[in-house]
ROGUNU-710888 format. One line per field, with one value per residue (C-alpha): x, y, z. Coordinates in steps of 0.5 Angstrom, whole numbers, plus 500, padded with zeros to 3 digits. Layout:
<sites>
px	c(X:...)
py	c(Y:...)
pz	c(Z:...)
</sites>
This chain:
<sites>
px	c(542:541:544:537:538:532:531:533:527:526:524:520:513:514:519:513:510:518:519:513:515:522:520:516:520:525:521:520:527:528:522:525:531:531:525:530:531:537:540:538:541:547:548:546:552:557:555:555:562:565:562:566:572:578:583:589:584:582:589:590:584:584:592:592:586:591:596:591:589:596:599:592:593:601:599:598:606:606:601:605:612:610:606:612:617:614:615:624:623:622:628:633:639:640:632:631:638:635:628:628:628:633:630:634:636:633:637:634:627:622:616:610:606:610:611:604:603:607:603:596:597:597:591:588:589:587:581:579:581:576:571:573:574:567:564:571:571:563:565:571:573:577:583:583:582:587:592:590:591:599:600:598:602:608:607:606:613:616:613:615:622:624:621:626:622:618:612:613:614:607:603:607:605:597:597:601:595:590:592:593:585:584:588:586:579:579:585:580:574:577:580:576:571:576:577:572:569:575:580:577:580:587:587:584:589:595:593:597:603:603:604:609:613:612:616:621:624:622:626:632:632:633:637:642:641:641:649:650:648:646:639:640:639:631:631:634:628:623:626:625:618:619:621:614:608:611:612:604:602:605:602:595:594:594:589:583:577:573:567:563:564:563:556:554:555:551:558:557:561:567:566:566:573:575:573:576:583:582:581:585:588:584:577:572:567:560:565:566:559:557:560:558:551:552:555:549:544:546:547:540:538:541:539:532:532:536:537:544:549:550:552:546:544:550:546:538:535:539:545:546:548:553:556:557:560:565:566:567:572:576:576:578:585:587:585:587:595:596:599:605:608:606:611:616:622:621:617:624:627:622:622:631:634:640:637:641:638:632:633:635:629:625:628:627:619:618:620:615:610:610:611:605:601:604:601:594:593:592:589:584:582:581:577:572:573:569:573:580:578:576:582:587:584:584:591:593:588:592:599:597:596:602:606:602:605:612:613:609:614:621:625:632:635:631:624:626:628:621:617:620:619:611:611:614:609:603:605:606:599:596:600:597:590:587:590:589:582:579:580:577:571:571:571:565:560:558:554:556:552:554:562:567:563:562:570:572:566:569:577:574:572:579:582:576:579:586:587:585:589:596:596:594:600:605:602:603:610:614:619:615:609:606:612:608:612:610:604:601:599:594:590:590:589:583:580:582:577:572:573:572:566:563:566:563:556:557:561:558:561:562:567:565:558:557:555:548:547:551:545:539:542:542:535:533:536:539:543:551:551:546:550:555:549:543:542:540:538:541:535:533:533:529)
py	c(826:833:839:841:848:852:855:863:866:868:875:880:878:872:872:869:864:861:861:857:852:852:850:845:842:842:839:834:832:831:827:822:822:820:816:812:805:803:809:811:803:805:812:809:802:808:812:805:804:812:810:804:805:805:810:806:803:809:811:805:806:812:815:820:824:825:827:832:835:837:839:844:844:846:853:855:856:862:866:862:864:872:872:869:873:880:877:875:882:886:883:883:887:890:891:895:899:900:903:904:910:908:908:908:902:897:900:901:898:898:903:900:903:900:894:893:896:890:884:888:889:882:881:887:884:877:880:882:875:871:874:873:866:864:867:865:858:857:859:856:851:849:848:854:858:855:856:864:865:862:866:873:870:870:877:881:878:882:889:886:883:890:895:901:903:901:904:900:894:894:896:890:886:888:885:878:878:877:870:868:870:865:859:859:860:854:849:846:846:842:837:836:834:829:824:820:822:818:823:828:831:829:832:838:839:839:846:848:844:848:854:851:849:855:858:853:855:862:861:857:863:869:865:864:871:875:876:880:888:889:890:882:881:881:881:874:871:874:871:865:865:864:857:856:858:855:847:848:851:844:840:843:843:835:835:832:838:836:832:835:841:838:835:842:843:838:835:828:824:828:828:820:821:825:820:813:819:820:812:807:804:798:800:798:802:800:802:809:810:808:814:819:817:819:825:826:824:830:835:834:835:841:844:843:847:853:854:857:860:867:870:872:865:864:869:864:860:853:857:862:858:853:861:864:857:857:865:864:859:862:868:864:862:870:869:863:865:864:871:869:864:869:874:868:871:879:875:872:879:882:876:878:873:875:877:871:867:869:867:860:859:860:856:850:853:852:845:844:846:841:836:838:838:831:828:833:826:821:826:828:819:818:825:829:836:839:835:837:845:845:841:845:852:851:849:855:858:856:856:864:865:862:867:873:871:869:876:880:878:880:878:875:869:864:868:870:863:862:866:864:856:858:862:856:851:855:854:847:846:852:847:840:842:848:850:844:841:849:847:841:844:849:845:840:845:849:845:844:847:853:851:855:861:859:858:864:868:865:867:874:874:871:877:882:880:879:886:889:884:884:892:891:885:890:895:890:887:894:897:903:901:898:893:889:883:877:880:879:872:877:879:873:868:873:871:865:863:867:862:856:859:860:854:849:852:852:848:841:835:833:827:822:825:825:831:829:827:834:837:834:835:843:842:840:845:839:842:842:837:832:832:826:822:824:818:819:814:813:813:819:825:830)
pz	c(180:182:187:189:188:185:177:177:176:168:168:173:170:173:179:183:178:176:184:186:181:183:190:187:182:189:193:188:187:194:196:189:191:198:196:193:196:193:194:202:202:199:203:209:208:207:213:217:215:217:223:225:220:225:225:223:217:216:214:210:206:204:204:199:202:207:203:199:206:209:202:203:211:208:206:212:213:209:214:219:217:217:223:226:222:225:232:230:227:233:236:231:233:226:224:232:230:224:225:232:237:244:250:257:260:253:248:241:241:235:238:240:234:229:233:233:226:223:227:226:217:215:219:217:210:212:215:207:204:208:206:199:200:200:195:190:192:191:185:183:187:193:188:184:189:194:186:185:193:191:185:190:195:190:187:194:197:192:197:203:201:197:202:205:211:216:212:207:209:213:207:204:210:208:201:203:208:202:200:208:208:203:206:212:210:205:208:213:210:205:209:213:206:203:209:213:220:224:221:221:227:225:219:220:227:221:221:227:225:219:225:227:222:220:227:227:220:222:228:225:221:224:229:224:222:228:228:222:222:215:212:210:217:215:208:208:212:208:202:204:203:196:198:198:193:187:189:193:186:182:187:188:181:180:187:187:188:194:192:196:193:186:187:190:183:180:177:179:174:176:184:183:181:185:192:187:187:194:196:195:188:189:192:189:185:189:195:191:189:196:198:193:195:202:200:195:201:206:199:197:204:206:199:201:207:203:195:193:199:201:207:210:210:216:221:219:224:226:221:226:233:228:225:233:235:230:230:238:237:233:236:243:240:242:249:252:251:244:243:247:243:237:241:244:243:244:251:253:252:257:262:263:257:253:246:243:248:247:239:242:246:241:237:242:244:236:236:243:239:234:238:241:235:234:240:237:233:237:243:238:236:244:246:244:241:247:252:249:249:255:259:255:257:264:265:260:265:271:268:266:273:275:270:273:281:278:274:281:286:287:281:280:276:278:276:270:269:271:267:261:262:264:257:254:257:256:247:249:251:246:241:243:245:242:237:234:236:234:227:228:232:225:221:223:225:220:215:209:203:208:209:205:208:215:215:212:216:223:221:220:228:229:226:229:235:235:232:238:242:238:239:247:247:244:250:255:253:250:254:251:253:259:260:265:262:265:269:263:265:269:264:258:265:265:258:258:263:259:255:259:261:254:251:258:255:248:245:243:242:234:234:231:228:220:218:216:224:225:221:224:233:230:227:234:239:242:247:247:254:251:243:246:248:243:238:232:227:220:217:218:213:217)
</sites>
């Protein structure tokens, strides 16, 4: 079985002569491979039976695939931790006596410039490593792009942790972000490639609980440092990261490599191994060969419709309106109250909690927000994609506003109590209903010849966006800046509805589709309304 991939042309005398045959020769190998009865009977038995697995069976059936996609969803703690860590740093009492200026009536507070640098730096880097994921990973792998990404990752901790000055440590930060663009372009791409359709949703919402667990070791620690007044204060927290690269690295070498990737590279013999390792012990061989058709089936259709992936391919035909969807929901994530809880505590210090109030009070959130992304589970099995994106931005909407009144009028204990339980709970609903289900619409909308591209592509928007939007964050909060405070559940409530309003027109409905279905509703232009409703018909390969 081939991949259907064009032969390179041989010369420039004959570029146009090996072409034609390339074509041909491509058209011809679609039109046998689909033409093949036994084959399109298997492809379709193993689409059928996606489509009627349950979830609790699912998991039963296919254990390890889970396991693989969260060790991979995991490295996203890293990105997590630092993200996080750079929020607690601006709230240290030793880190702000350290390096910052004193301002009447706050005390010693980090500059607005600096604050921002330290967020903006790891994105900035990040913002480089998605767009070398793509490329890396369609020519090494899911794995050992995710293991070279860990070996980055374990080198620039040493700048960070060793840095003297507020300038090193960004510059540090910017090369950590490297490997963070690599994780977060490949950890969803690859789950949601070794699970069946039923898990795709849950699986790939292991993301945001990677965020959280994240926050809550970032909380736990810096709340745990926050009483000592050396340099330990915050070299300490960054030591831990440490405690993560090299046990993925043990793990990630003996996981399976996608299979879709493998039979992309027309190693067909591997990618079966690779679906029996991701199934159960006792699974039968015409049950994994059954699946590897399928696979095969949407491979060889996708690769008729374009050769050998590249970049520009995302921004062609049916490709360009999967790229928007996927770099509109992506970049959303900074709109609808996200950076709130990135800033949690610094937030809780503006919104009138004590410094180590504020520390416990993240601590708390974090613990919320992973609560929520365990309720993402099932909330993603019973409701749409769509759904769940769209009720989640309008109550964020709502709760934002609400934090803008409660921070406008006349303040006292009770409003700041206030403003700090709206920002807890507008984390909450980002945990359980955005965050999570963003990853999962990512995930499946692109198509797969194209996917480790799309993904990483989709990520860069999320920092095009977020850069901008951590700079107005800083200006809006900083005693510095514009100390708006509460108030600025003004303007995120503004976006969010911005949001809301793309997301109602836009966004269409993917759960339960194979993305053979997903190729096809593309093709046609169906509209993100009618995604839900449209039949389509197994035996279909257009």
């Amino acid at each position: 079985m081939t991949s259907g991939t064009v032969e390179p042309k041989r010369n420039a005398t004959h570029a146009v002569d090996s072409l034609d045959h390339g074509v041909e020769k491509q058209k011809m190998e679609h039109s046998e491979v689909l033409g093949d009865k036994e084959f399109m009977t298997d492809a379709e038995n193993a689409e059928t039976r996606e489509h009627e697995m349950g979830l609790w069976e699912a998991v039963k059936d296919h254990p390890m695939a889970c396991f693989w996609a969260f060790i991979f969803c995991f490295t996203i703690v890293m990105e997590s931790f630092d993200m996080f860590l750079n929020g607690n740093f601006v709230a240290l009492s030793a880190f702000k006596n350290r390096y910052g200026v004193f301002v009447e009536g706050s005390g010693y507070v980090i500059p607005t410039k600096w604050q921002s640098s330290l967020f903006q730096a790891g994105q900035c880097g990040a913002f480089v490593g998605v767009f070398l994921a793509g490329p890396i990973t369609n020519r090494l792998g899911y794995r050992w792009t995710t293991l070279l990404a860990l070996v980055l990752m374990n080198a620039t901790i040493f700048i960070s942790f060793f840095a003297d000055s507020l300038e090193v440590l960004v510059i540090g930060q910017a090369f950590e972000g490297i490997p963070w663009g690599l994780f977060i372009a490949n950890s969803p791409a690859y789950a949601s490639e070794v699970v069946p359709l039923v898990l795709r949703g849950a699986c790939t919402a292991t993301l945001q609980m990677s965020w959280s667990i994240g926050s809550i070791i970032v909380a736990a620690a810096t709340y745990g440092f926050n009483k000592r007044t050396d340099e330990w204060a915050w070299r300490g927290p960054l030591a831990l990261q440490w405690v993560f690269p090299v046990p993925l690295m043990v793990l990630i070498f003996f996981a399976p490599e996608s299979p879709w990737w493998l039979i992309r590279r027309g190693r067909n013999d591997q990618a079966l191994r690779s679906i029996k390792r991701l199934g159960r012990k006792n699974g039968t061989q015409a049950s994994a060969e059954a699946t590897l058709s399928m696979i095969q089936r949407t491979v060889e259709i996708e690769a008729h419709l374009g050769g050998e992936p590249t970049l520009l391919d995302l921004f062609k035909g049916t490709d360009l309106r999967r790229t928007l969807i996927t770099c509109l929901i992506y970049a959303s994530q900074n709109f609808a109250g996200n950076l709130i809880a990135n800033q949690a505590t610094f937030f809780f210090e503006q919104a009138g909690m004590s410094t180590d109030f504020s520390f416990k009070l993240n601590l708390i959130n974090s613990c919320l927000q992973l609560v929520a992304n365990t309720l993402a589970w099932p909330l993603s099995g019973w409701f749409g994609r769509r759904t769940i994106y769209l009720w989640g931005t309008a109550v964020n909407v709502t709760l934002l506003f609400l934090l803008g009144i409660c921070a406008s009028i006349p303040q006292s204990v009770a409003t700041n109590y206030a403003q700090a339980c709206l920002g807890v709970m507008i984390s909450f609903v980002f945990a359980g209903a955005m965050g999570p289900i963003s990853y999962s619409i990512i995930a499946e909308t692109s198509s797969v010849r194209l996917r480790a591209l799309s993904t990483g592509v989709g990520r860069a928007a999320y920092y095009v966006a977020e850069i901008p939007m951590i700079y107005l964050a800083s200006q809006m909060l900083n005693p510095t800046g514009w100390n708006f405070a509460g108030k600025c559940g003004y303007v995120w409530g503004g976006t969010a509805c911005i949001c809301f309003v793309s997301a109602y027109f836009g966004l269409p409905e993917l759960k339960d589709r194979s993305y053979r279905e997903l190729d096809i509703l593309f093709k046609r232009k169906v509209s993100a309304r009618k995604f839900k409703s449209t039949v389509i018909d197994v035996r279909e390969n257009e």
